[in-house]
MARMAR-569455 format. One record per residue (C-alpha): residue number from 0; residue in three letters; x, y, z. Coordinates in steps of 0.001 Angstrom, whole numbers. Example, Ala and Ser with C-alpha at 12.3 -4.5 7.8 and 13.67 -1.06 7.14 Angstrom:
0 / ala / 12300 / -4500 / 7800
1 / ser / 13670 / -1060 / 7140
***
This chain:
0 / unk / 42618 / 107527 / 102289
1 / unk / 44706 / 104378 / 101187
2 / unk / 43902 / 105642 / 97729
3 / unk / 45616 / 109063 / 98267
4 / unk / 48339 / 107611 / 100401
5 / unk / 49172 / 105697 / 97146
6 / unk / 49056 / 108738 / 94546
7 / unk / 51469 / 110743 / 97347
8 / unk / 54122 / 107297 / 96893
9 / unk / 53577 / 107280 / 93067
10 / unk / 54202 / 111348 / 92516
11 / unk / 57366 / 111023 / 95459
12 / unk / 58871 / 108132 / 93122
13 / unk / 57928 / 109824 / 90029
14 / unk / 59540 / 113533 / 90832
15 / unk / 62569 / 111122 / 92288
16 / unk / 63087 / 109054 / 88878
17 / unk / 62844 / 112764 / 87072
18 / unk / 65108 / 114182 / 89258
19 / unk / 67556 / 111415 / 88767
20 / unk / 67030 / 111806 / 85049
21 / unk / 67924 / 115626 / 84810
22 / unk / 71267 / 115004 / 87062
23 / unk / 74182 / 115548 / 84310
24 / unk / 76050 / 112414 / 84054
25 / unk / 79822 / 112103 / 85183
26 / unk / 82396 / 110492 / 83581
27 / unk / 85645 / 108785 / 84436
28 / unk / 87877 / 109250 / 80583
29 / unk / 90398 / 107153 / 79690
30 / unk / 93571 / 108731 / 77240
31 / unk / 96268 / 107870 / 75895
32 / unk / 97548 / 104606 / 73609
33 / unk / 96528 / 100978 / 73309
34 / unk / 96428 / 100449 / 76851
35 / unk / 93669 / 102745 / 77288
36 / unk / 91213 / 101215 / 74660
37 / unk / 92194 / 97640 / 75762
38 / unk / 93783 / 96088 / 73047
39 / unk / 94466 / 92787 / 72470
40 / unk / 95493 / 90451 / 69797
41 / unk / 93207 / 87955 / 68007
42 / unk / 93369 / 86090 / 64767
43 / unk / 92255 / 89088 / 63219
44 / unk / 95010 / 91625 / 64628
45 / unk / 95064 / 93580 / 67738
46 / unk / 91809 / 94529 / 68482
47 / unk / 89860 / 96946 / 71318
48 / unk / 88143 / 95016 / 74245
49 / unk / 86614 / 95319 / 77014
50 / unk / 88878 / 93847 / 79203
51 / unk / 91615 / 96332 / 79726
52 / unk / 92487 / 98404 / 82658
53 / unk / 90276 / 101581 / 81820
54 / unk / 87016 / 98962 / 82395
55 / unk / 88413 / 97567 / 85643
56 / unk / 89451 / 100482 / 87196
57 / unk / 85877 / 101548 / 86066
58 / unk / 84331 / 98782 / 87692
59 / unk / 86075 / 99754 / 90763
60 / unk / 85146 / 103405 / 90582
61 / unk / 81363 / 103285 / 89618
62 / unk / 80748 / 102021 / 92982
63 / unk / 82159 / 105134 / 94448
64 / unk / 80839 / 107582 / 92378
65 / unk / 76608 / 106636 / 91680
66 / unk / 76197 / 107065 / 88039
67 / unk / 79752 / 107232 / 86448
68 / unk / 80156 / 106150 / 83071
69 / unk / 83412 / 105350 / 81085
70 / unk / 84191 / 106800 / 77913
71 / unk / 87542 / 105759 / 76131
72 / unk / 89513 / 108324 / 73547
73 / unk / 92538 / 106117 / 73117
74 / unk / 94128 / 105369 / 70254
75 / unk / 96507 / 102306 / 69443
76 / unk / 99413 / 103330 / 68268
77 / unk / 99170 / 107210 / 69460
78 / unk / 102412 / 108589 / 70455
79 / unk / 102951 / 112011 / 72370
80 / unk / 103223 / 113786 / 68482
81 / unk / 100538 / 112096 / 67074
82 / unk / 98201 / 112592 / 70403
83 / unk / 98589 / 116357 / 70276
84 / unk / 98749 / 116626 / 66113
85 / unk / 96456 / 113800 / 65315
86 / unk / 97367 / 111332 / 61998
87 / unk / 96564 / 107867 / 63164
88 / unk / 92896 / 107613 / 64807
89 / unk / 89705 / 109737 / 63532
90 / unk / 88670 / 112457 / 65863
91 / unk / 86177 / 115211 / 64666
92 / unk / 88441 / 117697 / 66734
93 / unk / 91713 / 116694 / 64811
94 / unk / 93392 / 114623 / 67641
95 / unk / 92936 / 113033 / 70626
96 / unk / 94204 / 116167 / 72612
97 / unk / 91668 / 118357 / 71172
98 / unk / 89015 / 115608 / 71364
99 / unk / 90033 / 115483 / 75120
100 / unk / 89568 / 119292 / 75733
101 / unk / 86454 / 119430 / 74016
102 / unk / 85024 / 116480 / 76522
103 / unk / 86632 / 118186 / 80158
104 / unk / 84613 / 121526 / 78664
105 / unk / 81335 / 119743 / 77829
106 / unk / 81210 / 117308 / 80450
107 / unk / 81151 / 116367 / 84091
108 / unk / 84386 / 114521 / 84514
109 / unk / 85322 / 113037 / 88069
110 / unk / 88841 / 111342 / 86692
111 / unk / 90952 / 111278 / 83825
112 / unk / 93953 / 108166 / 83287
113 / unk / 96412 / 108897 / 80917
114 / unk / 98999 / 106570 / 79188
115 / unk / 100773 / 107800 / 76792
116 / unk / 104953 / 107236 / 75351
117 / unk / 104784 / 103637 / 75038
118 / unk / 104709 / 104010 / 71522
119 / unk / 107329 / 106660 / 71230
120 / unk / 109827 / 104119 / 72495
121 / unk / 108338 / 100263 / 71180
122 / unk / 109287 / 100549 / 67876
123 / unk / 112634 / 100725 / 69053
124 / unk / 113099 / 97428 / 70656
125 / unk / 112297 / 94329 / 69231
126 / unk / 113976 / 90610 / 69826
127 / unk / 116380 / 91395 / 67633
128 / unk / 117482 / 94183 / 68887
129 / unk / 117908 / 97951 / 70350
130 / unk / 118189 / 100654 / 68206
131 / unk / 119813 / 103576 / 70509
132 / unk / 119890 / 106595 / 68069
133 / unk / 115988 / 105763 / 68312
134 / unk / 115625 / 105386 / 72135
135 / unk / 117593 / 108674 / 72582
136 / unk / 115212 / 110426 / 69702
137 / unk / 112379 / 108852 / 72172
138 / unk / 113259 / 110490 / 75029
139 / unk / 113435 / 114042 / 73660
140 / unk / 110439 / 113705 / 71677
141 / unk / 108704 / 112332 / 75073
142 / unk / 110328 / 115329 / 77191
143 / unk / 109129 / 117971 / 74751
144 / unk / 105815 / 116458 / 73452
145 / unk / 104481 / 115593 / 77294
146 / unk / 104811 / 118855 / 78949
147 / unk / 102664 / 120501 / 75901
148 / unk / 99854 / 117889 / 76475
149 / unk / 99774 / 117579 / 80193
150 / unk / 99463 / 121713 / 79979
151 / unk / 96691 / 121290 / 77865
152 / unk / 95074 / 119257 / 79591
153 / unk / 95354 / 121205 / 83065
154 / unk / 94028 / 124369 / 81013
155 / unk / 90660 / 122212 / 79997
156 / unk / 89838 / 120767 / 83425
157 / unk / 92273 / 122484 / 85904
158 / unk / 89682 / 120821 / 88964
159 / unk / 89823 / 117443 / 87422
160 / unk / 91935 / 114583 / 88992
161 / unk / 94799 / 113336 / 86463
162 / unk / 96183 / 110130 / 87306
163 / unk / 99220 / 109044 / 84989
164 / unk / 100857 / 105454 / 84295
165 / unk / 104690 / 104385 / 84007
166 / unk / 105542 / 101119 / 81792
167 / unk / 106388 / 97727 / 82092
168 / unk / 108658 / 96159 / 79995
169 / unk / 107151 / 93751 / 77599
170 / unk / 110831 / 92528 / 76022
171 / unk / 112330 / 91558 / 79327
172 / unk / 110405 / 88202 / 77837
173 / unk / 113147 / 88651 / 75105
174 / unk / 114978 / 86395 / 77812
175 / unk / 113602 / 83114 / 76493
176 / unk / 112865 / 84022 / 72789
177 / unk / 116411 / 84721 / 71156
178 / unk / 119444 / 83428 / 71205
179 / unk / 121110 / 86738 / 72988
180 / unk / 118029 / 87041 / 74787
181 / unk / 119096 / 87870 / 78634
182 / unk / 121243 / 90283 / 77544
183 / unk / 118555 / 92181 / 75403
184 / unk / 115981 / 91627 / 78348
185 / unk / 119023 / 93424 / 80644
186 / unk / 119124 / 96128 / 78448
187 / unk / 115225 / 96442 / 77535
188 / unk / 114878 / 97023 / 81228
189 / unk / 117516 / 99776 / 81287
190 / unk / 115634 / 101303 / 78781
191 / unk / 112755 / 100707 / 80247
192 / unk / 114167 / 102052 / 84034
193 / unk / 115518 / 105254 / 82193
194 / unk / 112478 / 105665 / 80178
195 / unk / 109818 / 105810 / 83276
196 / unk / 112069 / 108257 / 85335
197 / unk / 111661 / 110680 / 82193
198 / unk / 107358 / 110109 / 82900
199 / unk / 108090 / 110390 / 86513
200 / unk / 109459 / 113787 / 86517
201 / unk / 107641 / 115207 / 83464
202 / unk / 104186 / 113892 / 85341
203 / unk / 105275 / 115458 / 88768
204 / unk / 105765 / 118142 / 87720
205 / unk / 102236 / 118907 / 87454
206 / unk / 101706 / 117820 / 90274
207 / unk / 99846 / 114785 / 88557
208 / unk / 100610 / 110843 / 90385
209 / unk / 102058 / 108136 / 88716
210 / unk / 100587 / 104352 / 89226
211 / unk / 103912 / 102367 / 89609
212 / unk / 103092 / 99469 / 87048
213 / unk / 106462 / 98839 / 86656
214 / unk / 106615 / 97904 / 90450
215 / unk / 103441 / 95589 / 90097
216 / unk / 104640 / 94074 / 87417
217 / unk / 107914 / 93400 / 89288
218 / unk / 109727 / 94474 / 86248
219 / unk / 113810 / 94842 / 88467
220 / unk / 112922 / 91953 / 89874
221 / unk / 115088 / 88956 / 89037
222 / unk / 114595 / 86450 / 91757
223 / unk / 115045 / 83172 / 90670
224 / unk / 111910 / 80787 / 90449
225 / unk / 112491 / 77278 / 90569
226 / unk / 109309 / 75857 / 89002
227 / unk / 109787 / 77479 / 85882
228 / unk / 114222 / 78352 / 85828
229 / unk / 113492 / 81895 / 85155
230 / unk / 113430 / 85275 / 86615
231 / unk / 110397 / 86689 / 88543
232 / unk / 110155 / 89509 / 86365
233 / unk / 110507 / 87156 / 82724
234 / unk / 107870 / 85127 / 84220
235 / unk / 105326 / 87523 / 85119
236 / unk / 105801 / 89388 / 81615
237 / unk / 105252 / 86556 / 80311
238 / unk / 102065 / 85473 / 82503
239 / unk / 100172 / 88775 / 82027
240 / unk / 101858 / 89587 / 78327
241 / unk / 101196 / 88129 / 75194
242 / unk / 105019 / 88159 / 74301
243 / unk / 104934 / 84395 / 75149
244 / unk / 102212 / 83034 / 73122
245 / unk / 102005 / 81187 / 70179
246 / unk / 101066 / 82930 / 66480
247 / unk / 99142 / 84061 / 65798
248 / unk / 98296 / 86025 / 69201
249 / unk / 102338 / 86676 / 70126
250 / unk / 104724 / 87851 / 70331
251 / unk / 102466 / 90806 / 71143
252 / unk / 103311 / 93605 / 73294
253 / unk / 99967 / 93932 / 74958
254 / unk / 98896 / 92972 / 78227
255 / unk / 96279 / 89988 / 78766
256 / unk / 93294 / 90616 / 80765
257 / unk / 95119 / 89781 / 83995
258 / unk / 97979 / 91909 / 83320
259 / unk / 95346 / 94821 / 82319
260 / unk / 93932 / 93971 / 85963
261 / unk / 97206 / 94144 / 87450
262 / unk / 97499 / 97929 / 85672
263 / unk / 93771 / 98655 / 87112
264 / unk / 94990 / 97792 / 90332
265 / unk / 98469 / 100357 / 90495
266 / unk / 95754 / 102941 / 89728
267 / unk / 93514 / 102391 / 92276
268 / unk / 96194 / 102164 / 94571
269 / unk / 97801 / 105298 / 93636
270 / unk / 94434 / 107241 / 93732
271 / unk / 94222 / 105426 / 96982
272 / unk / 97136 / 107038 / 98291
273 / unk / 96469 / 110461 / 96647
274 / unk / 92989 / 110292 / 98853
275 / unk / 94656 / 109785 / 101651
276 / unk / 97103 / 112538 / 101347
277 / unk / 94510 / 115033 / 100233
278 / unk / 92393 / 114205 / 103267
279 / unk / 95790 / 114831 / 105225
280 / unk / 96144 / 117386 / 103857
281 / unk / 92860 / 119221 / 103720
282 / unk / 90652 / 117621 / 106466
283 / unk / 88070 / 116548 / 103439
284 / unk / 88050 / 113774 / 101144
285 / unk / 88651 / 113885 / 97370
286 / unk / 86021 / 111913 / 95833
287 / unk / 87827 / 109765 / 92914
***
């Protein structure tokens, strides 16, 4: 009898485990620029880690959703034209667009996080300088470029969440590292201000929420802090940043792994408060 008891267990677990095995996997995928892949610098150049806001916010998530793997298509250095044309990162679909349709049509996707602009508008600020005919060129390649990818990407998975990203502003650290340097931080963040309402609307407009980094990272925030004689906002850019370090990690754009875990965190509040509205809204919750 104990004998047979034991065989029923073993078949139970085994038809459970097989089960288990069969269930397609589902995936949370990360788009869009450097931030997505986690890059940071090292003596070698910027490089992809683990550590960026994509694997946080995944280490969040997974606990949620039983099973959930990550898969990253960033691209460091993608802009909105090269994201929907391809030309700087390897995809066997042409671009990371395409790449990104192919994986919403062949996969079980519960979430998709997309950052993507930054790189429109960086190489037009620098510490020594803005160059405005290049901002304003930007913004119109960011106002018509956007719209053709978030459509795209609505077409692919028009059930799967979409949670979007404005900027910080990496050169408000300008402040301590040129001469002129408060007034280029000043501007920067004007730049910066104008830049994000252009995501704002463009992203809302699908209907698709926007994790306010640039209020996490405190970026209009100029209270003065004693300890250290600067600016809230100069300090924190430069605590989660590499814009302060030494070569040959910085100046460097990039978040550090805190700052990617501040990012991870405006996401999971903003899907936070997308939950709640849904359930609001519906009576049901959204699972993501």
């Amino acid at each position: 009898m104990r004998f047979r008891l034991i065989v029923c267990v073993l078949m139970v677990l085994t038809c459970a485990v097989i089960a288990h095995a069969d269930m397609p996997a589902t995936y949370y995928l990360a788009l869009g620029d450097s931030l997505a892949i986690g890059v940071q610098p090292s003596v070698h150049g910027d490089v992809a880690t683990n550590q960026g806001y994509a694997n946080d916010l995944f280490a969040v998530m997974k606990a949620r959703i039983p099973g959930l793997q990550l898969a990253k298509l960033g691209c460091s250095g993608e802009t909105t034209f090269t994201m929907i044309h391809g030309g700087i990162c390897s995809y066997e679909q042409g671009s990371q667009l395409a790449a990104a349709v192919s994986f919403l049509k062949t996969h079980s996707v519960a979430l998709v996080t997309l950052d993507i602009g930054g790189d429109d508008i960086d190489h037009c600020i620098s510490t020594s300088g803005i160059d405005s005919a290049c901002v304003e060129g930007a913004f119109k390649a960011v106002s018509s470029n956007l719209p053709q990818i978030l459509a795209v990407l609505r077409n692919a998975g028009p059930n799967t969440p979409i949670v979007a990203m404005n900027y910080y502003d990496p050169f408000l650290a300008a402040w301590i590292l040129t001469a002129n340097g408060r007034t280029l931080a000043k501007v920067s963040l004007d730049v910066t201000l104008t830049f994000n309402r252009i995501l704002e609307n463009l992203y809302r407009s699908f209907s698709i929420p926007v994790s306010d980094v640039a209020h996490a990272y405190r970026i209009t925030d100029f209270t003065h802090v004693p300890l250290a004689d600067l600016p809230l906002n100069v300090v924190l850019t430069l605590s989660w940043t590499w814009m302060g370090a030494p070569p040959p990690f910085g100046p460097d754009i990039h978040p550090n792994a805190v700052g990617y875990a501040v990012i991870a965190g405006a996401f999971a509040e903003e899907i936070s408060i997308s939950n709640q509205q849904f359930r609001l809204k519906t009576g049901t919750d959204k699972q993501f």
